[in-house]
C-alpha positions in Angstrom: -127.4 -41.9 9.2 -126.9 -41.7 5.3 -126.4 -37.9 5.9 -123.8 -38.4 8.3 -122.3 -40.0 5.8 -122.3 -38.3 3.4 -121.1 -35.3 5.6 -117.9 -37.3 7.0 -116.9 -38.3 3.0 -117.6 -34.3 2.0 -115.3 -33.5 5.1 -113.3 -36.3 4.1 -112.6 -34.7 0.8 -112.1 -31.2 1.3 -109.3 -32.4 4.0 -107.2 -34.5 1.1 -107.8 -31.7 -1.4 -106.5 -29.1 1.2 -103.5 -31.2 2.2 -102.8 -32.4 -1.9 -102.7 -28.3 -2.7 -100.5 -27.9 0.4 -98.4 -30.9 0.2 -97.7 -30.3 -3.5 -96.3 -26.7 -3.1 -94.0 -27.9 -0.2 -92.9 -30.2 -2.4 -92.4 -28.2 -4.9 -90.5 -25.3 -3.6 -88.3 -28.1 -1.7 -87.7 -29.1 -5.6 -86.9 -25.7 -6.4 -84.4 -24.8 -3.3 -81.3 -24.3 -4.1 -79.2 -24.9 -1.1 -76.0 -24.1 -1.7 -76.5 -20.8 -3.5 -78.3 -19.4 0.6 -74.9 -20.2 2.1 -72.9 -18.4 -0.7 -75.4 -15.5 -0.9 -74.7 -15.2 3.1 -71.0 -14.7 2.6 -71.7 -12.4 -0.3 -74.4 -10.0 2.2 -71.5 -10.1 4.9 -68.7 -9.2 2.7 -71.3 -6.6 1.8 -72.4 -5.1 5.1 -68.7 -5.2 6.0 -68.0 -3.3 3.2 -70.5 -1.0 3.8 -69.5 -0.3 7.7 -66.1 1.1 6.5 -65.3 4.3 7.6 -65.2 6.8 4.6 -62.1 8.0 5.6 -59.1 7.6 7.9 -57.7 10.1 10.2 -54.0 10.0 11.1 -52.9 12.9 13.4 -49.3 14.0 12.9 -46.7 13.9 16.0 -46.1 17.2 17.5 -42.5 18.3 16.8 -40.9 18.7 20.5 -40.2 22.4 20.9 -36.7 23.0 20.3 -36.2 20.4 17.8 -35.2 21.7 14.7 -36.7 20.1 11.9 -36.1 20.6 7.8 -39.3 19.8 6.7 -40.5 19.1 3.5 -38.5 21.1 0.5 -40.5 23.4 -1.6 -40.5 21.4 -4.7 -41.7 18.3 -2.4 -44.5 21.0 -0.6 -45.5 21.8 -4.6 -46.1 18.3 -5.9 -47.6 17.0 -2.3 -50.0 20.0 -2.6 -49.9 22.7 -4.9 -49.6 20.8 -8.4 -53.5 20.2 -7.8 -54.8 23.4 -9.2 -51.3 25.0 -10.3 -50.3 21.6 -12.7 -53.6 22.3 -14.4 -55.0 25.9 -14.0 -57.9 25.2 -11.7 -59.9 27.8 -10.5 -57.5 30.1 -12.4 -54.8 29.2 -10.5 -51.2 30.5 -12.2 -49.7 27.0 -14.0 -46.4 26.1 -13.2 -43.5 27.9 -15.9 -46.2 30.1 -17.4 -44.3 33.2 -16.9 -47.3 35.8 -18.4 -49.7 34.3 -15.9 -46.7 34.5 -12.8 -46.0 38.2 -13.9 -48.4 40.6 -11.9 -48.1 37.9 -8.8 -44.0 38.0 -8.9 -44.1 41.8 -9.3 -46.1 41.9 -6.0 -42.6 40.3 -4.9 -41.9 37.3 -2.4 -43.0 38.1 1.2 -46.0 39.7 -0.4 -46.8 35.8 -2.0 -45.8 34.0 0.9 -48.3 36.1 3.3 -51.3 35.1 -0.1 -50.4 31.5 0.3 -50.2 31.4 4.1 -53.4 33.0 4.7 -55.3 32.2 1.3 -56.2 34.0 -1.8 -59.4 34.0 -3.8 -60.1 30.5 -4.6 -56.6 29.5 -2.6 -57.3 28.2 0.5 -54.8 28.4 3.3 -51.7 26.8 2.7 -53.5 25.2 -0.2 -55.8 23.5 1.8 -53.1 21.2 4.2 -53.3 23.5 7.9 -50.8 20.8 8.8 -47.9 22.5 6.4 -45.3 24.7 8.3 -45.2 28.3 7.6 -41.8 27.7 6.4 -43.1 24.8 3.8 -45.4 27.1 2.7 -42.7 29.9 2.0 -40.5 26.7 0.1 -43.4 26.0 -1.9 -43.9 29.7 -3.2 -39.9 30.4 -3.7 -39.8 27.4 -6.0 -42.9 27.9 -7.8 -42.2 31.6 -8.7 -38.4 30.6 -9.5 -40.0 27.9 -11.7 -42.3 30.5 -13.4 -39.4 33.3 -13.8 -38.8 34.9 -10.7 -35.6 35.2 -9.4 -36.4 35.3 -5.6 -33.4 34.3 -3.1 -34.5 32.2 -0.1 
């Protein structure tokens, strides 16, 4: 019967140890919670994720001009700073700069239909009218008179 005991108090024992190691680290971490930073940490990961799930990029397709209606479009100057000042403003890809007449030379000698039909269709490291498919063949044409006029041509429209 001492045994028995003697068991029951070992058993005892290792049951209040178990539950003082377990108690004491819930109470613990309950000490160390911070409540108020989870609920702004849960708006800061869903102004995250929402900010993630954007769309990289936004797609807005032009209206079709009715056939028949005559339209002005954009003027070549507006055509050049829209879309051609990004390479011919600063050179890229050897691209002739606006007003530098030795670079415009050869290209104006190859006169003004000749030009139009290079920026139209693309050049080298020109793409097709410069890269916007949604210009008018016209724009394009706009774009090149008032360039080459800019850079000591002479062309008439």
């Amino acid at each position: 019967m001492n045994l028995e005991k003697e068991q029951n108090v070992l058993f005892e024992l290792i049951a209040i140890i178990i539950g003082a190691i377990v108690g004491g680290i819930l109470f613990i971490s309950f000490l160390t919670y911070d409540f108020k930073s989870d609920a702004s940490s849960n708006v800061m990961v869903e102004s995250k994720i929402k900010e993630n799930i954007q769309p990289v990029a936004k797609v807005e397709l032009a209206q079709a001009v009715a056939e028949g209606s005559a339209s002005a479009g954009k003027s070549g100057e507006e055509v050049y700073k829209a879309v051609c000042s990004m390479c011919h403003q600063a050179g890229i890809l050897n691209a002739p700069k606006l007003g530098d007449t030795q670079a415009w030379a050869s290209r104006i000698s190859q006169g003004y239909e000749t030009l139009v039909q290079h920026a139209i269709k693309g050049i080298r490291s020109m793409p097709a009218k410069g890269g916007n498919a949604s210009l008018s063949d016209a724009e394009v044409a706009g774009a090149v008179l008032y360039m080459t006029n800019s850079s000591g041509a002479s062309f008439k429209k």
